[in-house]
BALOBA-1460 file (C-alpha; in Angstrom, 3 decimals):
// residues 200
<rec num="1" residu="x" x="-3.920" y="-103.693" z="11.685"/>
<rec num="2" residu="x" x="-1.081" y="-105.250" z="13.638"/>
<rec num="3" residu="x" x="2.195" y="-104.456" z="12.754"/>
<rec num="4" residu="x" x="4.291" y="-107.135" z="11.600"/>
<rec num="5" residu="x" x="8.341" y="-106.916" z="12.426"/>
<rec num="6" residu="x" x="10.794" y="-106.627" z="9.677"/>
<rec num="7" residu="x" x="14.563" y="-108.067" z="10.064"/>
<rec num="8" residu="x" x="17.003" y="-106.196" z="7.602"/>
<rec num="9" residu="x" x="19.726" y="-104.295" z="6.652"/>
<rec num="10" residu="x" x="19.675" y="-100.710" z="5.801"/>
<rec num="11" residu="x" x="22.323" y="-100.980" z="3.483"/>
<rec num="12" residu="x" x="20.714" y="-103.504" z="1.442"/>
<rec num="13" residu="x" x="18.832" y="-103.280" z="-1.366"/>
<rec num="14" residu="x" x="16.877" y="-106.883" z="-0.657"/>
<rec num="15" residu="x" x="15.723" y="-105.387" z="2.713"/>
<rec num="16" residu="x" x="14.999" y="-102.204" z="1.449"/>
<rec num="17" residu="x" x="12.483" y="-103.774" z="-1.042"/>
<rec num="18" residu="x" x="10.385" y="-104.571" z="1.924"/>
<rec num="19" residu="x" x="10.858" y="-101.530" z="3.752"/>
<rec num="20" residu="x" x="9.712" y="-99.712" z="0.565"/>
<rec num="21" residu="x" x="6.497" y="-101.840" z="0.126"/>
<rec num="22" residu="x" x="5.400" y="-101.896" z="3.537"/>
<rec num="23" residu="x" x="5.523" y="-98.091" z="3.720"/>
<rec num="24" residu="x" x="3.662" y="-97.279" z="0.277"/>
<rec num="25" residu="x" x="1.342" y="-100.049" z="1.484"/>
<rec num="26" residu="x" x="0.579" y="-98.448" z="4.325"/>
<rec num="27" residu="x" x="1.491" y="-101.717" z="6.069"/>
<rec num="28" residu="x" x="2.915" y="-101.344" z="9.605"/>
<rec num="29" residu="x" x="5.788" y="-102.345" z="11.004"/>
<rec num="30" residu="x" x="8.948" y="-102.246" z="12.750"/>
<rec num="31" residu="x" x="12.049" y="-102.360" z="11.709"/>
<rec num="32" residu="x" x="15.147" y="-104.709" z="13.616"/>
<rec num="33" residu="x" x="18.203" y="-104.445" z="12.312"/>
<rec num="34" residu="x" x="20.590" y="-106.589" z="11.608"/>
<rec num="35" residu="x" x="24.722" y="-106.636" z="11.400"/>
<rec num="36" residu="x" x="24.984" y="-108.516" z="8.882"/>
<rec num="37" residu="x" x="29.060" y="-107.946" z="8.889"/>
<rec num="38" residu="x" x="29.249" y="-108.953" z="12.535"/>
<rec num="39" residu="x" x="27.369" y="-112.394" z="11.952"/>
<rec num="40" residu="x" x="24.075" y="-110.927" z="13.120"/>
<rec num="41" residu="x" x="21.812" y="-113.421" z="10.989"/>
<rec num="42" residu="x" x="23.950" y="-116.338" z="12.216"/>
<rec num="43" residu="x" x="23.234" y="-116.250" z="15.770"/>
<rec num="44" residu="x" x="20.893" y="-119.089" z="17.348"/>
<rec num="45" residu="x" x="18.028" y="-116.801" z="17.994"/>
<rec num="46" residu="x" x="18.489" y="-115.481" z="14.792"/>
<rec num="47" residu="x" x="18.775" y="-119.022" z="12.683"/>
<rec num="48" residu="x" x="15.630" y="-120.108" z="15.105"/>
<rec num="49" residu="x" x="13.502" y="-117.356" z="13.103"/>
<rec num="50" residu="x" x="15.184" y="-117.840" z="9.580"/>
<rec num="51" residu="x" x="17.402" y="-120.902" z="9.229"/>
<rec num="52" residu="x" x="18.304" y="-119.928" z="5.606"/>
<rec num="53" residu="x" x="20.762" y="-117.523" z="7.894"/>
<rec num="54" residu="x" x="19.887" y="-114.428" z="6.111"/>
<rec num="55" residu="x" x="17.774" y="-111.235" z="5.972"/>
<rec num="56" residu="x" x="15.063" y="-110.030" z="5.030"/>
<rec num="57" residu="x" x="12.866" y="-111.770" z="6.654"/>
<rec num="58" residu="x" x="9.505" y="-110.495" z="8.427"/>
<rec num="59" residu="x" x="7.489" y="-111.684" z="11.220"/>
<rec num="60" residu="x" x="4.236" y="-111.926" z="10.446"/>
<rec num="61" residu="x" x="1.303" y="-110.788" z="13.223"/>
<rec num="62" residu="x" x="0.479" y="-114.187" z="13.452"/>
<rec num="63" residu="x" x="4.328" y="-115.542" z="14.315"/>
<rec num="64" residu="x" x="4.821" y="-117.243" z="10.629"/>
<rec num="65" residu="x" x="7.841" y="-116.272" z="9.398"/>
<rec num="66" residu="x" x="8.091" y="-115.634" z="5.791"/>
<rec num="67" residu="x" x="12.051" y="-115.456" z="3.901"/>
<rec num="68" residu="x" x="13.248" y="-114.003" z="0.374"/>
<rec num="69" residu="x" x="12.583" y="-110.121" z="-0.790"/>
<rec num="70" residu="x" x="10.751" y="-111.059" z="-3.491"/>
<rec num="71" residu="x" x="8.391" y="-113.407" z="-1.804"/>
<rec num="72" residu="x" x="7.873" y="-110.924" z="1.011"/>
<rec num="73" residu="x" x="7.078" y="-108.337" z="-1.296"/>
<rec num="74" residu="x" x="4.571" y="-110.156" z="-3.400"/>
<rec num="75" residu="x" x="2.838" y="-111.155" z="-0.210"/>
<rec num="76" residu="x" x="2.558" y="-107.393" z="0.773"/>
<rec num="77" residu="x" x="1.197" y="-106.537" z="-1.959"/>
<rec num="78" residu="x" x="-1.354" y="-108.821" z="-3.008"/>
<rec num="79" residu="x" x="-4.561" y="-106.641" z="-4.329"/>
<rec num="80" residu="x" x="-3.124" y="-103.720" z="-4.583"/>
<rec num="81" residu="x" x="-1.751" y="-102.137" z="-7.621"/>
<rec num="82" residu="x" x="1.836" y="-103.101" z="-7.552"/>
<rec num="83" residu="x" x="0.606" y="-106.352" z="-8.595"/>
<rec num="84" residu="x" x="-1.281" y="-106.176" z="-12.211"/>
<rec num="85" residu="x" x="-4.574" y="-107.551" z="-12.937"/>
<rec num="86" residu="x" x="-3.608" y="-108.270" z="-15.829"/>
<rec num="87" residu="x" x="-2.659" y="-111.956" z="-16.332"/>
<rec num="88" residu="x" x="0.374" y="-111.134" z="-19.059"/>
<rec num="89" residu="x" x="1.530" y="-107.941" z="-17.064"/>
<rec num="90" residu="x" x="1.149" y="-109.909" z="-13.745"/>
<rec num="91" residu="x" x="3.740" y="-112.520" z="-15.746"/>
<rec num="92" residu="x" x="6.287" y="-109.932" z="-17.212"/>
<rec num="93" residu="x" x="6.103" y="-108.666" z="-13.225"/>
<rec num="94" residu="x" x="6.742" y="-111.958" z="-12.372"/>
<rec num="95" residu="x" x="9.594" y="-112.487" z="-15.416"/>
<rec num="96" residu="x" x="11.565" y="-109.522" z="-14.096"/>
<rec num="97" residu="x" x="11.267" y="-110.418" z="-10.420"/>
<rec num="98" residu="x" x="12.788" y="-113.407" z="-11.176"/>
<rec num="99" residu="x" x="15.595" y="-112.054" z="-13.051"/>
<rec num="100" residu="x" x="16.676" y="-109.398" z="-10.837"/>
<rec num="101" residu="x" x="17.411" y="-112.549" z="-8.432"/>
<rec num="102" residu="x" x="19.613" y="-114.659" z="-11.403"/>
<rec num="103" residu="x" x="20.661" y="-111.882" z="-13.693"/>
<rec num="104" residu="x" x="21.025" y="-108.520" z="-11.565"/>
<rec num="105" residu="x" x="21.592" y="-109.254" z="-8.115"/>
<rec num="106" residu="x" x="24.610" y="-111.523" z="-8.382"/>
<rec num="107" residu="x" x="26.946" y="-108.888" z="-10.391"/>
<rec num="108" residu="x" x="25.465" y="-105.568" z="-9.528"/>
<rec num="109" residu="x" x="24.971" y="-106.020" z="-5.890"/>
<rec num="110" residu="x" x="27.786" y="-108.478" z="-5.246"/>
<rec num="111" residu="x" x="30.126" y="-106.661" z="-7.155"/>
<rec num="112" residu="x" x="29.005" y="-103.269" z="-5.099"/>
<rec num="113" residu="x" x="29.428" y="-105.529" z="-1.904"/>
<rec num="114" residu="x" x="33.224" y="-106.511" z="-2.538"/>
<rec num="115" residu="x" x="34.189" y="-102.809" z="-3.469"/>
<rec num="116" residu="x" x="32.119" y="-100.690" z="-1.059"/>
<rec num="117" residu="x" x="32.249" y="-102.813" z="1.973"/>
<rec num="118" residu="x" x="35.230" y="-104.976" z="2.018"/>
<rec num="119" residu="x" x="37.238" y="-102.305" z="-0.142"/>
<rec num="120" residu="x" x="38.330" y="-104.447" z="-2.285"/>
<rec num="121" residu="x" x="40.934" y="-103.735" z="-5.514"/>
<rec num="122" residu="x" x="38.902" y="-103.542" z="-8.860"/>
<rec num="123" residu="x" x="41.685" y="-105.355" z="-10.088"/>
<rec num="124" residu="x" x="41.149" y="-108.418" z="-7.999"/>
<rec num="125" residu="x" x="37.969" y="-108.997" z="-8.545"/>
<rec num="126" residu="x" x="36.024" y="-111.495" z="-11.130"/>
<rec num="127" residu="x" x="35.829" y="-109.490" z="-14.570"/>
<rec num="128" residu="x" x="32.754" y="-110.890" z="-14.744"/>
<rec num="129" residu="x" x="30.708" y="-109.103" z="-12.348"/>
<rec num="130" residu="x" x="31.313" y="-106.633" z="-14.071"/>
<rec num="131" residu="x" x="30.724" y="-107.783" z="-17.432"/>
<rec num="132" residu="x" x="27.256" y="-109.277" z="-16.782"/>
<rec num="133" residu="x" x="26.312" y="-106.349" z="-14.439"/>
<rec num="134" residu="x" x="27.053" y="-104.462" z="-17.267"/>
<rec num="135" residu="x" x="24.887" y="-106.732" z="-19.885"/>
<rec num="136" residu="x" x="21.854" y="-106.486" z="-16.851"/>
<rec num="137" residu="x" x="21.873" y="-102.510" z="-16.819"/>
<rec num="138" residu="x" x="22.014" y="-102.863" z="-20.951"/>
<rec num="139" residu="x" x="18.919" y="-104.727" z="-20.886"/>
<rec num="140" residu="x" x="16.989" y="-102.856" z="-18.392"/>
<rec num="141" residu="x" x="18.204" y="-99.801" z="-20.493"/>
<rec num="142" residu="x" x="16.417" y="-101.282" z="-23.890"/>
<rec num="143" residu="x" x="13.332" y="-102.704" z="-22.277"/>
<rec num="144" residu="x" x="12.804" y="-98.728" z="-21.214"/>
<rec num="145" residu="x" x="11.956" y="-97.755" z="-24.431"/>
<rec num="146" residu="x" x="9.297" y="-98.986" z="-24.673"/>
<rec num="147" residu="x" x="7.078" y="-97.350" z="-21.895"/>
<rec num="148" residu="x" x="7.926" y="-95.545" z="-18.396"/>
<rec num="149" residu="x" x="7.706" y="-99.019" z="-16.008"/>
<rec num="150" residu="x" x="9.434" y="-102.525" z="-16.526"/>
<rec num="151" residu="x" x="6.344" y="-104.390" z="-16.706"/>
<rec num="152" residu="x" x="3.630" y="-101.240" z="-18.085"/>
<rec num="153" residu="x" x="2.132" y="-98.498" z="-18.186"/>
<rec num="154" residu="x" x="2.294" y="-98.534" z="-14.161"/>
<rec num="155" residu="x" x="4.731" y="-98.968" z="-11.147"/>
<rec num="156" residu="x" x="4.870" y="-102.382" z="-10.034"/>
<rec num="157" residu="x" x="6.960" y="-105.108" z="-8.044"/>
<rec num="158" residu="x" x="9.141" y="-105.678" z="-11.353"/>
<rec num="159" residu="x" x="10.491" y="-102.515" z="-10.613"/>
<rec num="160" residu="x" x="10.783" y="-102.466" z="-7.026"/>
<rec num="161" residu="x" x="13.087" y="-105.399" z="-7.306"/>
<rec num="162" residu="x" x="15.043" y="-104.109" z="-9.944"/>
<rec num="163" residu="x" x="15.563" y="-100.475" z="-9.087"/>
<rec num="164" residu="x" x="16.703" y="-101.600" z="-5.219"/>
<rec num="165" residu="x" x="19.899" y="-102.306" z="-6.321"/>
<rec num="166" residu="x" x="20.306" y="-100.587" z="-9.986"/>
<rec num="167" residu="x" x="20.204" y="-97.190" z="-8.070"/>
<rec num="168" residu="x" x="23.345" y="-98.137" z="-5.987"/>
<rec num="169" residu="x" x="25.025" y="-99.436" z="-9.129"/>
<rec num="170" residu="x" x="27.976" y="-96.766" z="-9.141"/>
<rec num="171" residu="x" x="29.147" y="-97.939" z="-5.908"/>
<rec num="172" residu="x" x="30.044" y="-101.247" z="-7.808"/>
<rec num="173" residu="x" x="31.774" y="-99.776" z="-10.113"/>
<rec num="174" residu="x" x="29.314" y="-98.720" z="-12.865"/>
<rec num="175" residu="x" x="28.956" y="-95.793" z="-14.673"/>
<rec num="176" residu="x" x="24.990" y="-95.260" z="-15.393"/>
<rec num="177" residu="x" x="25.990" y="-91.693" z="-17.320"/>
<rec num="178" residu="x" x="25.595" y="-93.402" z="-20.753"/>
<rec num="179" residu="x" x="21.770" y="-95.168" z="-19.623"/>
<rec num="180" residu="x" x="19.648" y="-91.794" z="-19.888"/>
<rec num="181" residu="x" x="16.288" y="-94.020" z="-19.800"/>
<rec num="182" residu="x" x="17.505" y="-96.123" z="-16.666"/>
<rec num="183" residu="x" x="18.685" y="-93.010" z="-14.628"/>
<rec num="184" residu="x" x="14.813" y="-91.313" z="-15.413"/>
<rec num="185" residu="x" x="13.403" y="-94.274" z="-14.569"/>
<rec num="186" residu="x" x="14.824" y="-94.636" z="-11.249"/>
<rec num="187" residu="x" x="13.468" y="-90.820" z="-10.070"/>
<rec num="188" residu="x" x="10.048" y="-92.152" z="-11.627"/>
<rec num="189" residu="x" x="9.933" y="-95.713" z="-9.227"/>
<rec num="190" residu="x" x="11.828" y="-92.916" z="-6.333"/>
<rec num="191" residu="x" x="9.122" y="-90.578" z="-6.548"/>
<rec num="192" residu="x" x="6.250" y="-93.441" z="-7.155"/>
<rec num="193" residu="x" x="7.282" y="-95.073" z="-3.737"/>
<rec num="194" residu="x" x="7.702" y="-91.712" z="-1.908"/>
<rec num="195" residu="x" x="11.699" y="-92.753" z="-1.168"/>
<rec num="196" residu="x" x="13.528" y="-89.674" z="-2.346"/>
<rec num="197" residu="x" x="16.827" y="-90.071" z="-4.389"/>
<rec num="198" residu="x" x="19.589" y="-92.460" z="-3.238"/>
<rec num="199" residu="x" x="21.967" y="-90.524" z="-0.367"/>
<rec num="200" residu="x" x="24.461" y="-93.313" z="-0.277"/>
């Protein structure tokens, strides 16, 4: 199997998604990566490969170039069991995939991005982040209760995409101390992909 080449960013959770997948997989590949800071993803070699301008994105072993964690991942894993057979898992898999992007992502990992990289003050950032990051870890929280994985019985791409950044919540500025079922859940999706805990 050829490898195929992965662009990313170690310190994000979108990149690590594929990292993650391609390693349980036993997919391989190498890893490039990028300063995102510096304006790595905006240079012209860089927008000839992706012009969306951002990472991930992999190159496949036959040149295509395929954009977007959650697209990447789903690709990677086709037929294996990340992905359920069943059509209404498959679909709650697919429901929380796409909410991590519109729901999750923009406050938890934004909010993490202003504070822990730029160093911003709490105080001068949009209350909201916080507030709907906050409502996001709430409802992962509740949906726990009712079985070990976001979308079953079993470890799948719902929580993949949702644990990538949840685990790095505190260094946006929330507390997961009072989410017992979200904090066990994260060693179960650590220890199901063979990552270890979070040393950030």
């Amino acid at each position: 199997m050829q490898p195929l080449t992965i662009y990313g960013n170690a310190g994000s959770g979108n990149c690590l998604k594929v990292k993650w997948v391609a390693a349980h997989l036993g997919h391989p590949f190498t890893w490039e990566e990028v300063d995102v800071p510096a304006g790595g993803t905006r240079t012209p070699a860089m927008l000839a490969l992706n012009p969306a301008g951002r990472v991930p994105f992999v190159v496949l072993p036959g040149g295509e170039v395929l954009s977007e964690s959650n697209a990447i991942i789903a690709y990677l894993a086709e037929g294996s069991a990340l992905i359920p057979q069943a059509a209404l898992a498959r679909a709650r898999m697919l429901q929380w995939m796409f909410w991590e992007q519109y729901s999750h992502e923009p406050y938890i990992a934004v909010r993490r991005y202003q504070l822990h990289y730029l160093h911003r003050d709490p105080a001068d950032l949009d209350p909201k982040l916080k507030e709907r990051g906050e409502d996001a870890l709430r409802l992962i929280e509740s949906s726990l209760d009712g079985g070990p994985y976001l979308a079953g019985e079993a470890l799948s791409l719902a929580d993949v995409a949702v644990v990538a950044y949840t685990r790095m919540a505190h260094e946006g500025g929330f507390d997961l101390a009072p989410f017992p079922r979200i904090r066990a859940w994260i060693g179960r999706v650590e220890d199901g992909l063979g990552i270890g805990p979070y040393q950030g």
